[in-house]
Backbone as a printed PyTorch tensor [residue, N CA C, xyz], in Angstrom:
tensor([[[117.1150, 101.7330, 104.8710],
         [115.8080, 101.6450, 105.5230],
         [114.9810, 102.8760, 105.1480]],

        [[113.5940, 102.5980, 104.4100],
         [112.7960, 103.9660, 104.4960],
         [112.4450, 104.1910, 105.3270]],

        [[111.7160, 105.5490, 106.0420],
         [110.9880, 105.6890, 106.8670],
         [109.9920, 106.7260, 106.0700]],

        [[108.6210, 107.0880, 106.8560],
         [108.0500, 107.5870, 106.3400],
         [107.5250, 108.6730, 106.7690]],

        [[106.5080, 109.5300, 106.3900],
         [106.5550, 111.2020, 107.1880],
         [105.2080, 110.6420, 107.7320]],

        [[104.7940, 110.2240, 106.7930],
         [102.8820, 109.9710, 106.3780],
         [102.7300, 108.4250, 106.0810]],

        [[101.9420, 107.3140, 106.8730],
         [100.6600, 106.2780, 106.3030],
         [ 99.9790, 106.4540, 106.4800]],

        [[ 98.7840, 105.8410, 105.1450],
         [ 97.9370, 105.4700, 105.2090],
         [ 97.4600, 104.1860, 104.8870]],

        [[ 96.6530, 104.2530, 105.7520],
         [ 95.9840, 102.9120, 106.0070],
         [ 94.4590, 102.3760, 105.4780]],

        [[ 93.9220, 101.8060, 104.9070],
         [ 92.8180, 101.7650, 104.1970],
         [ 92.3340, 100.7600, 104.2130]],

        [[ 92.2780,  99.7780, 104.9330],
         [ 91.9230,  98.4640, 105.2190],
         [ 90.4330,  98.2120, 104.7640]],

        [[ 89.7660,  97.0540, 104.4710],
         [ 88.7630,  96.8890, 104.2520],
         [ 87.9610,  96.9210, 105.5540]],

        [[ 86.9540,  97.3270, 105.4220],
         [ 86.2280,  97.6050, 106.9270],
         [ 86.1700,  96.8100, 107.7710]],

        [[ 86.2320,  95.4280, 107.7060],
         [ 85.3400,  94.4100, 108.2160],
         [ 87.2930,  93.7740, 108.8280]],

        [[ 88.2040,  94.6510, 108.5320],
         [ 89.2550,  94.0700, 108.8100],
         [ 89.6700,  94.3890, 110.3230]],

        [[ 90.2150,  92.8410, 111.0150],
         [ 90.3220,  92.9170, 112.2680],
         [ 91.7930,  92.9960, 112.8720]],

        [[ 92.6610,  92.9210, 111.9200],
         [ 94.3330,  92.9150, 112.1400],
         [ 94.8910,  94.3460, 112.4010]],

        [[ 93.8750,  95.3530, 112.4220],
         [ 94.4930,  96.7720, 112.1200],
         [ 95.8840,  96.8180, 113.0750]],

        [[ 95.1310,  96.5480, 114.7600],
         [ 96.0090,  96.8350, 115.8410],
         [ 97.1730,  96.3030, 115.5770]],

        [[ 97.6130,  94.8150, 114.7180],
         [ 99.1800,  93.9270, 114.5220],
         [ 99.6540,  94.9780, 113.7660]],

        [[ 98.7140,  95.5480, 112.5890],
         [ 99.8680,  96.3760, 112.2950],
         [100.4700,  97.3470, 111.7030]],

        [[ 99.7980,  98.1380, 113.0000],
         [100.1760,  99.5680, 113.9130],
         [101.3000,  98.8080, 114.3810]],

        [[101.3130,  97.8310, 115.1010],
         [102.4330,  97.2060, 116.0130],
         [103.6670,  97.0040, 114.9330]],

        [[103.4240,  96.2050, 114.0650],
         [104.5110,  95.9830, 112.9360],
         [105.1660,  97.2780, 112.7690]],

        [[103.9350,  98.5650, 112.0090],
         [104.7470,  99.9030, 111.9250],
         [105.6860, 100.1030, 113.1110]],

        [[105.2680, 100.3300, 114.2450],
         [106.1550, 100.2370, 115.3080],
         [107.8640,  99.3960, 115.1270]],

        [[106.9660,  98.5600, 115.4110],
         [108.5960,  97.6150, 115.3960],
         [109.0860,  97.5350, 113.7660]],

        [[109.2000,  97.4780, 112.8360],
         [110.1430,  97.7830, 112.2760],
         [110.6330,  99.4590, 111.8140]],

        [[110.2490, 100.4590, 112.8280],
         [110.5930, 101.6050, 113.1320],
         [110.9850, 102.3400, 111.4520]],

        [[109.6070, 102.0360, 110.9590],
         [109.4380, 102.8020, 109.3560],
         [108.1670, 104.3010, 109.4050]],

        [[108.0060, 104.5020, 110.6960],
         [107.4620, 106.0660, 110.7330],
         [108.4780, 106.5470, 111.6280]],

        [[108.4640, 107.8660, 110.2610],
         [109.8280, 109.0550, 111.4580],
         [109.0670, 109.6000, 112.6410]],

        [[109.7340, 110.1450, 113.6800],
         [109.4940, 110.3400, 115.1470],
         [107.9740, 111.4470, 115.2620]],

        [[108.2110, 112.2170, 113.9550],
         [107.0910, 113.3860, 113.9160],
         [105.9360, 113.1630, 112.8870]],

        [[106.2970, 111.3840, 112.6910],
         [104.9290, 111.0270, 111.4040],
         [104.1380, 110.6380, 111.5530]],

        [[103.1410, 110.6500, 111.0280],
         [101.4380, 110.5580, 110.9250],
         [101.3350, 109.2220, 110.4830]],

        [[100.0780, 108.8510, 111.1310],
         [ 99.1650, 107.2520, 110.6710],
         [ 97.9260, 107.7490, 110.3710]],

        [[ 96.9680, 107.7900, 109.0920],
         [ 96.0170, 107.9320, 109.4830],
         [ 95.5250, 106.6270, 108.8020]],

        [[ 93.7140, 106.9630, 109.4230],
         [ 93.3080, 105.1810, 109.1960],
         [ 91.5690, 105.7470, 108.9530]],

        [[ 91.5870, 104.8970, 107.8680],
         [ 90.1670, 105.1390, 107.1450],
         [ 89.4680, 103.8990, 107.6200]],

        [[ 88.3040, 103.9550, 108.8420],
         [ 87.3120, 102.9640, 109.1980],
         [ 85.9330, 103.2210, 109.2900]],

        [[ 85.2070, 102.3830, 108.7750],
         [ 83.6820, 102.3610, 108.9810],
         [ 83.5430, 103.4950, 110.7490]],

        [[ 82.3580, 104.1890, 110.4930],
         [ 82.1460, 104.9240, 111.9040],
         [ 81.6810, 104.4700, 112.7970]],

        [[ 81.3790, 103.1880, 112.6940],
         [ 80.9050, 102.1590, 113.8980],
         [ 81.8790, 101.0250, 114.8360]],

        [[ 83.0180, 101.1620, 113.8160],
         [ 84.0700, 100.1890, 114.0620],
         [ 84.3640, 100.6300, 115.3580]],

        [[ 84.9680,  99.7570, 116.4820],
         [ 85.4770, 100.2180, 117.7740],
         [ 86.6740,  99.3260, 117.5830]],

        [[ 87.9020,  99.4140, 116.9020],
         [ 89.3060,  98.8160, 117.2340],
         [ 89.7560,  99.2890, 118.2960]],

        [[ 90.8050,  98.6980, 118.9770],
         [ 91.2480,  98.5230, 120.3320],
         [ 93.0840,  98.4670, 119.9470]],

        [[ 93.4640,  99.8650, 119.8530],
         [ 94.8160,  99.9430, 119.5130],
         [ 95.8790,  99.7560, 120.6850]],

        [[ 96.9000,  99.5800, 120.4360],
         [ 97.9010,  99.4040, 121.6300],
         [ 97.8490, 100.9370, 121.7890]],

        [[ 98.7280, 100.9670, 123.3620],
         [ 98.9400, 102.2190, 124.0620],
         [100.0930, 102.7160, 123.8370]],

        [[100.6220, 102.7330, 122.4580],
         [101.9340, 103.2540, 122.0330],
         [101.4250, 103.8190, 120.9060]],

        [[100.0020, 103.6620, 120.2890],
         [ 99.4300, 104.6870, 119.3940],
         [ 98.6350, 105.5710, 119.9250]],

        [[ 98.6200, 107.0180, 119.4830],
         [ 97.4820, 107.7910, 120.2940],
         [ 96.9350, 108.7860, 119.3120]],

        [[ 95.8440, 108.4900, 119.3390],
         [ 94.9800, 109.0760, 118.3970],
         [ 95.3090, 110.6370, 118.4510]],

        [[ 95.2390, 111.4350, 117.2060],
         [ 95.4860, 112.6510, 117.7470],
         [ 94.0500, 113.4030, 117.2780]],

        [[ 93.5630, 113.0460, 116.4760],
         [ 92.1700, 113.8260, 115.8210],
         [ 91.3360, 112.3110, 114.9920]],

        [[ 90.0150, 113.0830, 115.4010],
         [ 88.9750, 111.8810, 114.2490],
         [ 87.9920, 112.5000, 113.7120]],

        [[ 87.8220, 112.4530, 112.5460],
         [ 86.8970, 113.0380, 111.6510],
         [ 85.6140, 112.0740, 111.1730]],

        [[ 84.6470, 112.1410, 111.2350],
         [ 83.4900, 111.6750, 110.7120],
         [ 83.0720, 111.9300, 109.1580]],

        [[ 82.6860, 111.1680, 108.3350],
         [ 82.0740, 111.6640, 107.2210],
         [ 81.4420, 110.1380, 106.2570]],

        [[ 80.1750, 110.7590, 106.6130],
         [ 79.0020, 109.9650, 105.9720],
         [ 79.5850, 108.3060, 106.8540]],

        [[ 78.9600, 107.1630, 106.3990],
         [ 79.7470, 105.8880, 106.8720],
         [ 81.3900, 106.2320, 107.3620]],

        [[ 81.9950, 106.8310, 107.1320],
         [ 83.5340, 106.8060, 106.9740],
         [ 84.0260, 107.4610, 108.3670]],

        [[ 84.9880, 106.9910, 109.3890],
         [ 85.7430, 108.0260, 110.2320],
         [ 87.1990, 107.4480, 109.4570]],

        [[ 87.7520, 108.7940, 110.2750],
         [ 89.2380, 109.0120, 109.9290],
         [ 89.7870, 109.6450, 110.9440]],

        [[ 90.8200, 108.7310, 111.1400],
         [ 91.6780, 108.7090, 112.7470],
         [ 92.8850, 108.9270, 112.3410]],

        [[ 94.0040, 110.1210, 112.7980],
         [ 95.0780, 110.7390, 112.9380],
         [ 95.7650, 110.1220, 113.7600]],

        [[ 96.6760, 109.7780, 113.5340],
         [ 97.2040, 109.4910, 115.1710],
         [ 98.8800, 109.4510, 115.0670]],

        [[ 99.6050, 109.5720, 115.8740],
         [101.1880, 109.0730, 116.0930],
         [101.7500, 107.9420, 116.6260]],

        [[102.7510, 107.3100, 116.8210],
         [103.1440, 106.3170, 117.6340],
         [104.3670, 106.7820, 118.6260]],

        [[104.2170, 106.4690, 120.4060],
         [104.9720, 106.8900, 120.9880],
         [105.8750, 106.4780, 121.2970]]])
């Protein structure tokens, strides 16, 4: 089984599956305990993640945010 330190995520903007899968990462338990998700979305986007991801930092730049986060 890999696991990973670091994803990223890069979805096309307009994409609405993000939250399944954050969940997938979750359940098939392929980020190590101290690893990073980050996620490249339009700065207008408002996704609605489960409460087992928690954002840890978000960065703005031009159209673009970028969200840090872990899974608990």
């Amino acid at each position: 089984l890999n696991r990973f330190n670091i994803i990223f995520l890069d979805p096309p903007y307009k994409e609405k599956k993000l939250p399944k899968i954050i969940d997938n990462i979750l359940e098939e338990k392929i980020l190590e305990s101290n690893g990073i998700i980050i996620i490249h979305r339009h700065k207008k986007e408002n996704d609605q993640f489960s409460k087992k991801f928690k954002i840890l930092d978000e960065k703005k730049y031009g159209i673009s945010k970028i969200l840090f986060g872990t899974l608990n």
